[in-house]
C-alpha positions, 0 to 999 in steps of 0.5 A: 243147430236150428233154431228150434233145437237151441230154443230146446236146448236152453229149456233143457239146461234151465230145467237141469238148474233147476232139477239139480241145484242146491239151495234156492238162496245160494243159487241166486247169491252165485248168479249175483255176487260178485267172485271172489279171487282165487290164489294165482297158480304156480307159472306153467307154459300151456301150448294149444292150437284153437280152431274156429269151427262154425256150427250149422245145418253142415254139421251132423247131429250127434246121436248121443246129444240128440238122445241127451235132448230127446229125454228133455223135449217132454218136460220142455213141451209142458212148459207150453201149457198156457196158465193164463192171459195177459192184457198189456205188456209186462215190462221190468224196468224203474221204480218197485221193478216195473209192472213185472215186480208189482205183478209178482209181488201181487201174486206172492200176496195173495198165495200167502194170504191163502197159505196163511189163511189170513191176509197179509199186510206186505210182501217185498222181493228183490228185482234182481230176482226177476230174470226176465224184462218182459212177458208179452200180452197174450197167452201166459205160459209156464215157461214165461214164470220158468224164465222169469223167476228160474231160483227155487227162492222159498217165501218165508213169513215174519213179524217186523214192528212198524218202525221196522217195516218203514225202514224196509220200504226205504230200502225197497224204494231206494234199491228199486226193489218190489213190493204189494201191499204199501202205498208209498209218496216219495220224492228226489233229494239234490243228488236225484235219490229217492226218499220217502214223504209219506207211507200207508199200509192198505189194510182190509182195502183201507189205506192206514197210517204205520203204528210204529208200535204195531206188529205186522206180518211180512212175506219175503224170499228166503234169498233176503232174510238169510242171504242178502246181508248189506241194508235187507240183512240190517233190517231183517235180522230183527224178524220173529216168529219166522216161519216157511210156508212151504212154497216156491216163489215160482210155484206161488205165480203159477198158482196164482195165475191159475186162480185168476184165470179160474175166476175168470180174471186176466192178468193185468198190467197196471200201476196202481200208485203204489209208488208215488213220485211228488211230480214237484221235486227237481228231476221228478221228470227223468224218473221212470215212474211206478204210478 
């Protein structure tokens, strides 16, 4: 098979995931999860002969896969329509996910401060979730949001006291998940694990202490509020007032996108200090830094 048909072939299958799959949360818990053990079956003797048989331009194509794949090479071709540009390379990788996790949870704020109709204070997804390393600068096409976010993860908005949304962003920081909307100083304890110094929530474009007290409105993936269990599911299972907002993960980056390119504006690949490394702790210097 050439190279172009099994670039089309992938698509396809990406798109019959997506088509087709159940609910977004269970479709990234299979991806993540580790299987369980199945009971050991009854003793049976299997005889098979395996033939290695290479698969190149020798091989014929078979006319029911080429008419299964000519069904898909419209749906793959929409995918090429570019939503926007990007400066710089987006790269996935260190704390809050790298330049990729600051520019998704970027874009989920600002769709659901539109949603909303207000802004929102915080917003926090997994990297796991993010299931592309890199998106090069240049033209920025759907399928790179296709590749990048492929679950039908739903944003699900929430109110956590401050008290709670500190401990939220120790769990960020330590799982080295991503996040919009905080500026946390952190360093590295004796075993080279971060722990937070300071945090501020940036409010009205100021930065502001947490009120412990205080009720602040947070979006996530439906994926951590419902699924996640361990540390997230601790903290998120005190949530009120939850409400869906009716929008994909997916569908909320590619609106973003095309807002910013309809404002003009590129999209940027930039650390903005949300994630501070205090530069003096030991092995400050073999951390990859978010700032």
């Amino acid at each position: 098979m050439s190279p172009p048909k099994l670039a089309l072939l992938r698509l396809a299958l990406l798109l019959c995931i997506i088509a087709g799959g159940g609910h977004a949360a269970f479709a990234q818990t299979a991806a993540t999860q580790k299987p369980s053990a199945s009971p050991s079956p009854a003793a049976t003797d299997i005889h098979a002969r395996v033939t290695e048989v290479g698969v190149d331009a020798t091989i014929p194509d078979d006319p029911a896969f080429e008419k299964m794949l000519a069904a898909y090479s419209p749906k793959v071709r929409a995918l090429d329509l570019v939503i926007g540009r990007l400066t710089g390379d987006l790269r996935k990788g260190g704390t809050g996910a790298g330049s990729l996790g600051n520019f998704v949870t970027d874009g989920l704020r600002a769709e659901s401060s539109r949603k909303l109709g207000k802004p929102i204070v915080l917003t926090v997804t997994n990297g796991g979730g993010l299931r592309k390393n890199i998106i090069a600068s240049g033209d920025l096409r759907l399928r790179d949001v296709f590749e990048l976010l492929p679950f039908e993860n739903a944003l699900v908005a929430f109110d956590l006291t401050g008290s709670q949304v500190l401990d939220l962003l120790k769990i960020v920081l330590t799982r080295r998940d991503a996040q919009s909307g905080a500026r946390i100083k952190y360093r590295l304890n004796a075993e080279k694990k971060p722990e937070i110094e300071k945090v501020l929530l940036v409010i009205d474009g100021m930065e502001k202490e947490i009120d412990p007290a205080a009720v602040y409105t947070v979006v996530s993936i439906d994926y951590l509020l419902n699924v996640a269990g361990g540390d997230y599911g601790a903290v998120l299972k005190q949530a009120k007032n939850i409400r869906p907002l009716g929008l994909t993960m997916r569908d909320a980056i590619t609106d973003y996108v095309k807002a910013e390119t309809a404002a003009g504006r590129e999209i940027k690949s930039a650390f903005d200090g949300r994630f501070a490394l205090n530069k003096e702790t030991p092995g400050a210097a073999e951390e990859t830094p978010n700032d």
